[in-house]
N, C-alpha and C positions, 0 to 999 in steps of 0.2 A: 282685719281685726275681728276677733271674736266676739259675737254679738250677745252672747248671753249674758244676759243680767242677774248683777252680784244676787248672793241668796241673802238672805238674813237672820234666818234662824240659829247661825251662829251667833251672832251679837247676844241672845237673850240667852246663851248657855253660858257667858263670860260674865263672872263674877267681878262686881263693884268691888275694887280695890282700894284701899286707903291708902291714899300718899306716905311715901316713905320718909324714914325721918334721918336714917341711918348714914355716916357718911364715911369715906373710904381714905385712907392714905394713900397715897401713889405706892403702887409698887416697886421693886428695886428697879426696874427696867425705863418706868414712866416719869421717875424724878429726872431723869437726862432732858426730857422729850421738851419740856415745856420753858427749862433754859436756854437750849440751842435757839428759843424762837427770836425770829427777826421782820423784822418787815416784808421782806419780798423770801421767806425763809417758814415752812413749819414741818415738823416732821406728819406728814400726811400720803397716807395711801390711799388704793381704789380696788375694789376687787368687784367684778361684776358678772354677768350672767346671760347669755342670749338664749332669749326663748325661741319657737318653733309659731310663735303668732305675736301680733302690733301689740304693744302694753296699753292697755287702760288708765291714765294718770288718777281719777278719782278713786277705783280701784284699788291701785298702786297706796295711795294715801290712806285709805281705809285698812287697810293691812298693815303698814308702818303704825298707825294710832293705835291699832287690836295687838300691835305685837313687841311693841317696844317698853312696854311698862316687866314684861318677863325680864327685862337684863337691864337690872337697877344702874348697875355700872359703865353701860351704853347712856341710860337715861339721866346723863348727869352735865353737873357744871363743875369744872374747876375755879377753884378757887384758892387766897393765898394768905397763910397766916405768916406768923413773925419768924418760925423757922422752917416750916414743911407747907408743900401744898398740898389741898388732897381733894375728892371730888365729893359735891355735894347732890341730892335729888333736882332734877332740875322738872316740876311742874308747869313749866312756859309752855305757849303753846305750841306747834311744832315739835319733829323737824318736818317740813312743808318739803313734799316733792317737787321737783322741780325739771324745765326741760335741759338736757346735757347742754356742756359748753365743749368749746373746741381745745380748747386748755385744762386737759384735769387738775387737780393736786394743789388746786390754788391754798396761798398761807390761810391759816383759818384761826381768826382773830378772838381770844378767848372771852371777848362781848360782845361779838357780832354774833346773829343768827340765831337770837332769843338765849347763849350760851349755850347752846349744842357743840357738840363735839364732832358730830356725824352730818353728813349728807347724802339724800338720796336723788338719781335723776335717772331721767328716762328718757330714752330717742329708738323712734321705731320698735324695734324687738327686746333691745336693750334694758338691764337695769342693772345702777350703779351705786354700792355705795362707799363713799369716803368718809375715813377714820381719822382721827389726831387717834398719834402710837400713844399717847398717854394714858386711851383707854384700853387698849388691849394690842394684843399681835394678830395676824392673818386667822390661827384658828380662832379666834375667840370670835374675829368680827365673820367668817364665814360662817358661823353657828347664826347671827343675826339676820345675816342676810338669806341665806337658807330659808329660815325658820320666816321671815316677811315672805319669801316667794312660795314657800308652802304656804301661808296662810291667805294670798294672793291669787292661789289656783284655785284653791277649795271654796271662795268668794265667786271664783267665776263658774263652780259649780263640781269642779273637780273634787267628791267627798272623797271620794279613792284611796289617796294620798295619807300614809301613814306618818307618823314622829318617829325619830330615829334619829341616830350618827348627827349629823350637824341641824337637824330638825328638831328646835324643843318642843313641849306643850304649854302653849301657852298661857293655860290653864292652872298650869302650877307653879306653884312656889319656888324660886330660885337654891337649888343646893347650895350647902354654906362654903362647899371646898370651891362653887365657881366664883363666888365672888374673894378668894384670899391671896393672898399675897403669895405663893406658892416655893417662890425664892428662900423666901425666909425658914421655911417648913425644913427645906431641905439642903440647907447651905452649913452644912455639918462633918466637911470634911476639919481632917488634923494638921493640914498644911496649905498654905493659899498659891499654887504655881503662881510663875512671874507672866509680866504680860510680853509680848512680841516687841520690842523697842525699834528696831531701825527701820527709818524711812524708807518708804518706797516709793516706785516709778509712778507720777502725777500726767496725767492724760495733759496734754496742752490742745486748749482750745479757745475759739471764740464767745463769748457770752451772749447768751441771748438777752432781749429786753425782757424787763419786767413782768412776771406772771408768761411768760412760754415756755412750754414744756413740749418739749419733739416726743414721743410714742413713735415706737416702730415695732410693730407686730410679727411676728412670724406662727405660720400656722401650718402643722404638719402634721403625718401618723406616726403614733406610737411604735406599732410595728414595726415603721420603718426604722426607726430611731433606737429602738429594741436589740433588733437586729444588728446595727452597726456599733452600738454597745459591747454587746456578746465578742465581735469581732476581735475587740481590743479588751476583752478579759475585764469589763470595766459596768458598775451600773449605771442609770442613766444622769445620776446627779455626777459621778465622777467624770463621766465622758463629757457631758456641758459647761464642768469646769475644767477640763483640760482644753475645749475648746474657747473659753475663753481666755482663759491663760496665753494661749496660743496668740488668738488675735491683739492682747494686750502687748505683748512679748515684738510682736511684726509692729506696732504701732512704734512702741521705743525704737526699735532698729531704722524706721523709717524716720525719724526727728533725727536721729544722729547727735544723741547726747556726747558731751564731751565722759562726761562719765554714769556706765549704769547703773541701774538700781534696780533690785528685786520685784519681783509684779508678784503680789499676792491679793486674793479675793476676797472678801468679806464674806459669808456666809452665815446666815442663822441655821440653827439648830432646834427644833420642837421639842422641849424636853420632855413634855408628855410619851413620847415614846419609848423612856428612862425611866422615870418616876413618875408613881401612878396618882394624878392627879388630874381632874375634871374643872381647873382654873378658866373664864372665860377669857381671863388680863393677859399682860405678857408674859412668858414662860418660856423666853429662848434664850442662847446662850451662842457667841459667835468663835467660829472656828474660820484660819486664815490657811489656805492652802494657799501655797505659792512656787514660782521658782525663781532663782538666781543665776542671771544670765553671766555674770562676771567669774563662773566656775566653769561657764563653754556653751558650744551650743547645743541646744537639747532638740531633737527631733520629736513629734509629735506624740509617739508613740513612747517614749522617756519620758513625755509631761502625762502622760495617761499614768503609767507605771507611778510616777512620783504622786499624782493625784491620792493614788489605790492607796498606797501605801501611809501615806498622813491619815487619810481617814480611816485605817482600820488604826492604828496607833492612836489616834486622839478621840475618834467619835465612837466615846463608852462610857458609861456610867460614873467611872473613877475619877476621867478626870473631868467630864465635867462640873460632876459635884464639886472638886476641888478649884473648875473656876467658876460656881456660884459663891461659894464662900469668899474668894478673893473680891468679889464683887460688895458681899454682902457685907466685908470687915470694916471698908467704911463707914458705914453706917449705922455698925454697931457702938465705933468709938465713941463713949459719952462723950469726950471736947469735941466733936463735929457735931453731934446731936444737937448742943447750945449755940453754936454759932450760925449766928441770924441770916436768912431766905438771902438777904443782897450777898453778901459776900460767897456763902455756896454757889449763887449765879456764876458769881466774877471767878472765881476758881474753875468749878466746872467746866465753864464755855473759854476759859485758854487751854485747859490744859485739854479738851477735845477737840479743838483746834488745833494744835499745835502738837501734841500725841499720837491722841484715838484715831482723827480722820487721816493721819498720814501712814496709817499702819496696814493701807490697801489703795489699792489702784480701782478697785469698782466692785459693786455689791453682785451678789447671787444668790436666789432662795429661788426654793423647790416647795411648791405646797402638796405634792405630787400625784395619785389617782384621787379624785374623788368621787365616792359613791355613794347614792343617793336612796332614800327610802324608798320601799316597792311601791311604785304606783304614780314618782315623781321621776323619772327618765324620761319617759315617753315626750314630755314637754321640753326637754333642753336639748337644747345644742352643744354650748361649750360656752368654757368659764374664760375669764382673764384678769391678771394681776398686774397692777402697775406700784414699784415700789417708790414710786412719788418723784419730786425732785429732789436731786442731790445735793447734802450741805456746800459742797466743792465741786469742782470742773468735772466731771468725771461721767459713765454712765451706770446706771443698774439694770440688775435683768431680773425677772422675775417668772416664774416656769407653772405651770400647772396644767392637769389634764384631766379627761373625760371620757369614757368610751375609746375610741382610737382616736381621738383629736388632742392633740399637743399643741400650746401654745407658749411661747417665746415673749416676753412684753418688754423692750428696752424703753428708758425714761431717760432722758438727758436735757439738761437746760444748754447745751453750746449746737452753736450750729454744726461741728463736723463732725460727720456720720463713719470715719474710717474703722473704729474697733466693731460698729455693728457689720461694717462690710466683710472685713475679715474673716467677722464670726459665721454669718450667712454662706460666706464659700467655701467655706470650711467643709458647711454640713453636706450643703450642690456636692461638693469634690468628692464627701465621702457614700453618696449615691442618696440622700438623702429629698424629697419634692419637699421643698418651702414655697408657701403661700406668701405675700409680704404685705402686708396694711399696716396705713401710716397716718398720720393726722396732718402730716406737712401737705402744704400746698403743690 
């Protein structure tokens, strides 16, 4: 553990802030999040950080309190009027660091925890924090968490370390375009495409008890994974999704349904790299690549091809904006505007049930290089994303990297582990060295 003791001369450079008064509607992404919840159910992720030295939990806390008043819409509570929710300042005290649990992603109950929305924890080198999606997606809360572990080094003495890319200043004033609704802005296409209707292939499995969640890591080089890319004509989010395609695909054939059904992936989309917008909330947009085994069977290298090809056809500008707008037309309708918070619930949570979640066999997001301000490298190792537990049976993968280390993070709440196998041999077979860390016993 690094021994030197926090500085403090920052503290007296950090301007007395007046509590805020201001409070936010959910944006179009975040009004889903907070009706899907259920008891042993929230939509909650984790994205975290190993350092290069032991973490200091007091520390750690001191940096969380100096640096969470920057991102008003982190520092909040939701709350629930008679037709919208939306989030309010939340001046409690905390969020209170804490040491890791063996279960991430647990539901997180919208009056437990002084009303925070977020968690942070620490174990050995590690630091973690957990989001409810109703305040933001992956970039917004890696700008957070960033922006704590930069203010975390510079505490233990580290002045070095610049603001930059997912580092704010804490010092200043939040832009008005990161706290907006961003959807809205830009959901201005002239026709709403249709959504994906027919069901697809449902992973069958065991359920696990209450509050477990299996993690199973995979840790490998970029280069290597680069390289085997290139091979197959493909980049590396395309090849990760033909590779799990592939494994979803071996899972069906191995159950031996009476009859098949399509495996397509869930995927989010960072629309910031479309329209130019500095939103810290959510601002993604879901594209479903898939195949259809009932047309034959497709060899490995036909679900790459198939992959390449969806995504230069769909992931562009045009048509995304045209499924923000399909998104955003509900919401514009005045008769849904008036009809009261319960009944949106009840609506909602069938028709995501019963639609939305059957319109993919398992989730994949790419957060993909990230890089860091000069003078904040030296101290990391490498990142990891867990994209929480699954509404349904099912698992997710969640991808990010760093310098040459690539990391793989599957979540699943059932006990069997055959589409992560698949997907691991896959990558062995195609000359690929995975690392494998897990949380199971």
């Amino acid at each position: 553990m690094n021994s030197t003791r926090p500085t403090t001369h920052r503290d007296n450079s950090i301007k007395e802030k007046a509590p805020r008064k201001e409070w936010y509607k959910l944006d179009l992404s975040a009004i889903v999040y907070p009706t899907l919840q259920r008891k042993d159910f929230s939509s909650v992720y984790r994205l975290s950080v190993l350092l290069k030295e032991e973490i200091n939990p007091q520390v750690l806390q001191q940096a969380v309190d100096m640096t969470l008043p920057r991102f008003p819409t982190y520092k909040a509570a939701i709350r629930k009027g008679l037709f919208w929710r939306y989030l309010e300042p939340n001046n409690r005290p905390g969020p209170f660091v804490q040491e890791d649990v063996q279960n991430p992603c647990q539901p997180m109950y919208f009056k437990a925890n002084n009303r925070y929305l977020i968690r942070f924890y620490y174990y050995g080198n590690r630091i973690a924090l957990e989001a409810h999606h109703s305040l933001g997606d992956g970039t917004g809360c890696m700008c957070v968490l960033m922006t704590v572990v930069a203010t975390y080094l510079r505490l233990l003495g580290h002045e070095e370390i610049q603001n930059g890319g997912f580092v704010m200043d804490i010092n200043e004033e939040p832009d008005k375009e990161e706290l907006e609704d961003a959807y809205m802005k830009y959901a201005n296409a002239k026709v709403c495409p249709p959504r994906p209707g027919e069901k697809t292939y449902r992973v069958r499995g065991t359920r696990e008890p209450f509050y477990t969640l299996n993690i199973i890591d995979g840790i490998m080089s970029v280069s290597e994974v680069m390289a085997v890319s290139k091979k197959y004509h493909a980049t590396i989010t395309e090849y990760f999704n033909a590779v799990l395609l592939y494994a979803l695909l071996q899972k069906q054939e191995d159950e031996k349904h009476y009859k098949l059904r399509p495996v397509r992936v869930a995927m989010p989309v960072n629309l910031r790299r479309f329209f130019p917008s500095k939103t810290l909330r959510n601002f993604i947009s879901m594209i479903y690549p898939g195949i259809d085994p009932r047309l034959g069977d497709y060899s490995f290298e036909e679900i790459v091809v198939q992959v390449h090809n969806y995504m230069r056809y769909y992931v562009n500008e045009k048509f995304l904006r045209g499924d923000i707008t399909t998104n955003a037309a509900t919401q514009r309708n005045p008769f849904i505007r008036v009809v009261p918070l319960f009944i949106k619930d009840f609506v909602v949570k069938k028709f995501y049930a019963k639609v939305q979640d059957q319109n993919s066999s398992a989730g994949l997001t790419n957060m993909g290089a990230l890089r860091l301000p000069e003078g904040m490298e030296p101290y990391i190792e490498r990142f990891d994303i867990c994209m929480g537990q699954p509404f349904s049976n099912r698992t997710n993968c969640a991808i990010v990297s760093f310098g040459d280390v690539l990391t793989i993070n599957f979540a699943s709440s059932i006990v069997e582990t055959d589409v992560e196998r698949y997907f691991f041999r896959k990558l062995v077979q195609d000359g690929i060295h995975v690392k494998i860390e897990s949380n199971r016993i």
